[in-house]
C-alpha positions as CSV (number, residue, x, y, z in Angstrom):
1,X,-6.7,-4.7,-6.7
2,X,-3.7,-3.1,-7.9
3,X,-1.3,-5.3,-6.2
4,X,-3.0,-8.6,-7.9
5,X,-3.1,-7.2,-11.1
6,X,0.5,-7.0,-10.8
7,X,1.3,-10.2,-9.6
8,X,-0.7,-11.5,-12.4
9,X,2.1,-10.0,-15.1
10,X,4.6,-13.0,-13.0
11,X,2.4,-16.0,-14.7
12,X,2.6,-17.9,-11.4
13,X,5.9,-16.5,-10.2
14,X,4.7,-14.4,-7.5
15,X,1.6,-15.2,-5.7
16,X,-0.9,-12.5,-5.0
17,X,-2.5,-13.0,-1.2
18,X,-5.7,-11.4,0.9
19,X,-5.5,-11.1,4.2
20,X,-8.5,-9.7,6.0
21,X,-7.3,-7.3,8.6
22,X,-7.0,-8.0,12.4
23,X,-6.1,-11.5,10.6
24,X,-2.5,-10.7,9.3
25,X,0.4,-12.0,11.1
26,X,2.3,-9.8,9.4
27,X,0.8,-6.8,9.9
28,X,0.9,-7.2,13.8
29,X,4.5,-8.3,13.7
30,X,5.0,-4.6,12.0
31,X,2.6,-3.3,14.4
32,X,0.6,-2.0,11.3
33,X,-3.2,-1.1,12.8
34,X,-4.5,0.3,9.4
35,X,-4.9,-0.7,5.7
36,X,-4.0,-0.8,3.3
37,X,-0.8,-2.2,3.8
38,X,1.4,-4.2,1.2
39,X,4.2,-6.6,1.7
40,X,6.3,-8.8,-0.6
41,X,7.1,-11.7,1.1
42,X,7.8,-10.7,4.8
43,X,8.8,-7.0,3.5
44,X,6.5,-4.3,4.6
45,X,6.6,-2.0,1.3
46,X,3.7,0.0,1.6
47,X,1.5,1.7,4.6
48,X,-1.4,3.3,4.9
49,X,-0.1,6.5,5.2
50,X,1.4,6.2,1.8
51,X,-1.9,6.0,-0.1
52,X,-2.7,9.6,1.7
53,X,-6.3,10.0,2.1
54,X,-6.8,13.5,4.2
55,X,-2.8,13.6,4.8
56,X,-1.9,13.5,1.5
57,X,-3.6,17.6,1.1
58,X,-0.6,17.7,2.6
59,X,2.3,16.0,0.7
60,X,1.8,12.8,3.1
61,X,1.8,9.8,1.2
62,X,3.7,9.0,-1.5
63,X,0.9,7.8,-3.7
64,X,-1.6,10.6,-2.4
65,X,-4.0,11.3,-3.4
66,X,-4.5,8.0,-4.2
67,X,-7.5,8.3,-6.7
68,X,-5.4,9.7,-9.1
69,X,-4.5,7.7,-12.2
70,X,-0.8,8.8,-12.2
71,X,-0.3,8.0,-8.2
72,X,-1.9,4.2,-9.0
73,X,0.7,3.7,-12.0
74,X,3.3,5.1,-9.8
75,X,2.4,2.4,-7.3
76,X,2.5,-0.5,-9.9
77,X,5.6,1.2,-10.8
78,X,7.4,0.9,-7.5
79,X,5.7,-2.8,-6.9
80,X,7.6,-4.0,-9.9
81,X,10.3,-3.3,-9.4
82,X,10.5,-4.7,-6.0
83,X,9.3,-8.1,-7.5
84,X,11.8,-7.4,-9.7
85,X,14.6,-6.7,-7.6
86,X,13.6,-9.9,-4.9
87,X,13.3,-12.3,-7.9
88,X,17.1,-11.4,-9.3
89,X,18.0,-12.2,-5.3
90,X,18.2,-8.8,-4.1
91,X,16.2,-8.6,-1.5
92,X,18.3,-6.6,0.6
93,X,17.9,-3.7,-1.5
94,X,14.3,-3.5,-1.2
95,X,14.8,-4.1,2.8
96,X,17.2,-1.5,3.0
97,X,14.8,0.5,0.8
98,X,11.8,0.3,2.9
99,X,12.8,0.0,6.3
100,X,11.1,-1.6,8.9
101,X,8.2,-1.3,11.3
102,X,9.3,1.8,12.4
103,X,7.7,3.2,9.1
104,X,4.5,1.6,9.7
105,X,2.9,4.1,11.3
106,X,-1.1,5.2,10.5
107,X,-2.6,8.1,11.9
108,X,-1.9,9.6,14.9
109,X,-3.5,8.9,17.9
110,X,-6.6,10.6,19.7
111,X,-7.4,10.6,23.7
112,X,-10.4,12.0,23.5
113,X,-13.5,13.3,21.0
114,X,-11.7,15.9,19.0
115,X,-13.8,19.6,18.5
116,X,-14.9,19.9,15.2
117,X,-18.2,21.8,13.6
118,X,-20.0,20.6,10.2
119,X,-23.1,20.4,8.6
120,X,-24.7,17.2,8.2
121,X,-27.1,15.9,5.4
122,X,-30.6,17.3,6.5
123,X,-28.2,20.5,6.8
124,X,-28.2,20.8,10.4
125,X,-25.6,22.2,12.7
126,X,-22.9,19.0,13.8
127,X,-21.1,19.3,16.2
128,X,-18.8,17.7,18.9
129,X,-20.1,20.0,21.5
130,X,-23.7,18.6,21.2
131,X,-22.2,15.3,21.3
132,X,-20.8,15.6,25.3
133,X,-22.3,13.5,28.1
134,X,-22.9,10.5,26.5
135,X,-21.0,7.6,24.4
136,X,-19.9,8.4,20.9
137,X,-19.6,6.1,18.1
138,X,-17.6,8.2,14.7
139,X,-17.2,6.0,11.8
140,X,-15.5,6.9,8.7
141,X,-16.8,5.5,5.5
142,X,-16.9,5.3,1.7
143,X,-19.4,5.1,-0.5
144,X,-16.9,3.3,-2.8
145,X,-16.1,0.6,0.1
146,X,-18.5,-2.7,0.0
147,X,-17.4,-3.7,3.4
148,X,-18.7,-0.6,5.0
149,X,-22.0,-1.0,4.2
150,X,-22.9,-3.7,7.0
151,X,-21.4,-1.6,9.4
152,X,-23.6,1.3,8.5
153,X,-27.1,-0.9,8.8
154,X,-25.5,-2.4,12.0
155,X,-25.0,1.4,13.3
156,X,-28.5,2.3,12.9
157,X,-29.4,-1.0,14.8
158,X,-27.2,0.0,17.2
159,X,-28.8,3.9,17.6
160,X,-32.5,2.0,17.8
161,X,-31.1,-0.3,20.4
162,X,-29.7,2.7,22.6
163,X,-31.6,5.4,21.7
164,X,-30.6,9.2,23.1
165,X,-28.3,7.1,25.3
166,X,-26.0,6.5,22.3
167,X,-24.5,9.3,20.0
168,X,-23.8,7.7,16.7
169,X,-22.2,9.9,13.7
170,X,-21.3,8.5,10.3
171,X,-18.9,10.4,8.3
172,X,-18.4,10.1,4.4
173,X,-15.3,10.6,3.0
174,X,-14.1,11.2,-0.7
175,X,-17.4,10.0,-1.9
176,X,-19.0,12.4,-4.3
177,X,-22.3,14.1,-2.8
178,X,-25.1,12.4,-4.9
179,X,-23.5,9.3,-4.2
180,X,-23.7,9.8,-0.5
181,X,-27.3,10.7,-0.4
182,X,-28.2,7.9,-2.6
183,X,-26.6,5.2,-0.5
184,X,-28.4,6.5,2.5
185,X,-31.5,6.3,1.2
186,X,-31.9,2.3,2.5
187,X,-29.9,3.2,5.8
188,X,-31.4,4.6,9.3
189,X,-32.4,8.0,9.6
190,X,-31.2,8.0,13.7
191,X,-27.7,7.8,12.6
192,X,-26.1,11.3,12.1
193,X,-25.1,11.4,9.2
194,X,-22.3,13.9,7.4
195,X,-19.8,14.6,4.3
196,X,-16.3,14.4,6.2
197,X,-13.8,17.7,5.0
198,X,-10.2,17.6,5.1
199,X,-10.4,19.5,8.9
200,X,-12.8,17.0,10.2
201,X,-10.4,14.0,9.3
202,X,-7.5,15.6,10.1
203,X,-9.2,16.2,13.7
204,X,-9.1,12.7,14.2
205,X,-5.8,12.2,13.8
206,X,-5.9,12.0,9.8
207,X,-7.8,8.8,8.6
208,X,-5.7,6.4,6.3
209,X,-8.1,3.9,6.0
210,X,-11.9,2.9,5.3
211,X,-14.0,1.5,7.8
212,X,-12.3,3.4,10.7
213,X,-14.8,3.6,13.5
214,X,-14.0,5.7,16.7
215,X,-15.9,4.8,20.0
216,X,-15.3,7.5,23.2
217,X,-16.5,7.1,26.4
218,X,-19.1,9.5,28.4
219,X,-16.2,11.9,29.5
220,X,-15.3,12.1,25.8
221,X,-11.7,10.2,26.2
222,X,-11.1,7.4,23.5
223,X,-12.3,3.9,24.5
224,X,-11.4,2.2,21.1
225,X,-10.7,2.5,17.5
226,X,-11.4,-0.5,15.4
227,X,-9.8,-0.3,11.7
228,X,-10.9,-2.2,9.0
229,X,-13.9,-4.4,8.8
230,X,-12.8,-8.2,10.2
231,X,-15.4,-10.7,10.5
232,X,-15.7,-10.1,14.3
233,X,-15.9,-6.1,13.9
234,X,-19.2,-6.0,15.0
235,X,-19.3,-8.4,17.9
236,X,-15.8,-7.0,19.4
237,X,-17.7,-3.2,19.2
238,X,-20.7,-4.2,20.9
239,X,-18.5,-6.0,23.8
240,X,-16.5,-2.5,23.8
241,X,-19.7,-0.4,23.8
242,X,-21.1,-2.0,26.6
243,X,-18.3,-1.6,28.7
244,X,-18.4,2.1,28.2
245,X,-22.3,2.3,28.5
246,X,-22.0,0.8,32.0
């Protein structure tokens, strides 16, 4: 992480902390529901709309896109500084600087299954209209994201569980083709599975953050969206799931 290999430059001065999300006391104080999200001390300096993802096509985010070299130094850049600042007892400058919760928010909220029309991996027709009448399960993942990987076994348990019952679509985002097709190779063949484009995610109310998984009801409205991938991810979607199925 970025954010540790910073702290590391301090030599013990500043201490670098995980918190797992749905975990973080300080990211519910802010009201943050997506990740990445950075804070030094109890300052929130960072959000996940900063580090872009689809939004940052757009000019949203000020590290977007974040796989580029010169956004991540930009990032250690601003980090510093604020350790900086804090350390010399000006903390107030970086509160002034970076606002409050107000600025914490991710994404904007869906009611319902948005439209949207793609071609998934067998290069078959996708799309939300096939989808109606049933409860959907979207999930937005990364081929460069270890903690997405359970949840993509645990989706294709789900789909054998359920069967037709159960629409359940998987959708890769900024992972390069080859390395999409390879990580499916070992994963369930029931699961629909797709390349996300910039339209797609932005359909969804822009994703910020890998795992996001989307679950709507029969009548298409919006049940849940779970964020992240906390130890009880899978447990909390099932409860959620069978809710809607009944």
């Amino acid at each position: 992480m970025l954010a540790q290999e910073v702290a590391a430059k301090y030599q013990g001065k500043v201490e670098f902390r995980n918190e797992n999300f749905g975990a973080s006391k300080l990211a519910d104080h802010f009201g943050v529901k997506g990740y990445p999200a950075v804070f030094i001390d109890d300052i929130l300096v960072a959000v996940p709309r900063d580090f872009g993802y689809f939004g940052g096509e757009d000019g949203k985010g000020r590290y977007a896109p974040w796989r580029n070299a010169e956004n991540q130094n930009k990032y250690k850049a601003d980090l510093t500084r604020m350790i900086d600042l804090i350390l010399a007892g000006k903390e107030e400058e970086v509160r002034k600087e970076r606002g409050g919760p107000a600025d914490a928010g991710e994404g904007d909220a869906i009611a319902s299954l948005p439209k949207f029309s793609i071609t998934d991996v067998a290069g078959h027709p996708l799309t939300s209209e096939e989808l109606s009448g049933r409860p959907v399960i979207v999930e937005f993942w990364a081929t460069w994201c270890p903690p997405c990987r359970s949840t993509l076994e645990w989706l294709g348990e789900l789909k054998q569980k359920y069967g037709d019952n159960l629409a359940v679509v998987a959708l890769a985002i900024e992972s390069p083709d080859d390395e999409v097709r390879a990580t499916l190779k070992s994963l369930s063949p029931d699961v629909r599975w797709a390349v996300g484009d910039a339209n797609t995610g932005r359909a969804f109310g822009d994703i910020v953050s890998v795992p996001t998984m989307f679950l709507f009801d029969r009548g298409g409205k919006t049940a849940h969206v779970f964020y992240g991938a906390p130890p009880d991810l899978h447990q909390e979607a099932e409860k959620r799931l069978e809710a809607v199925m009944r």
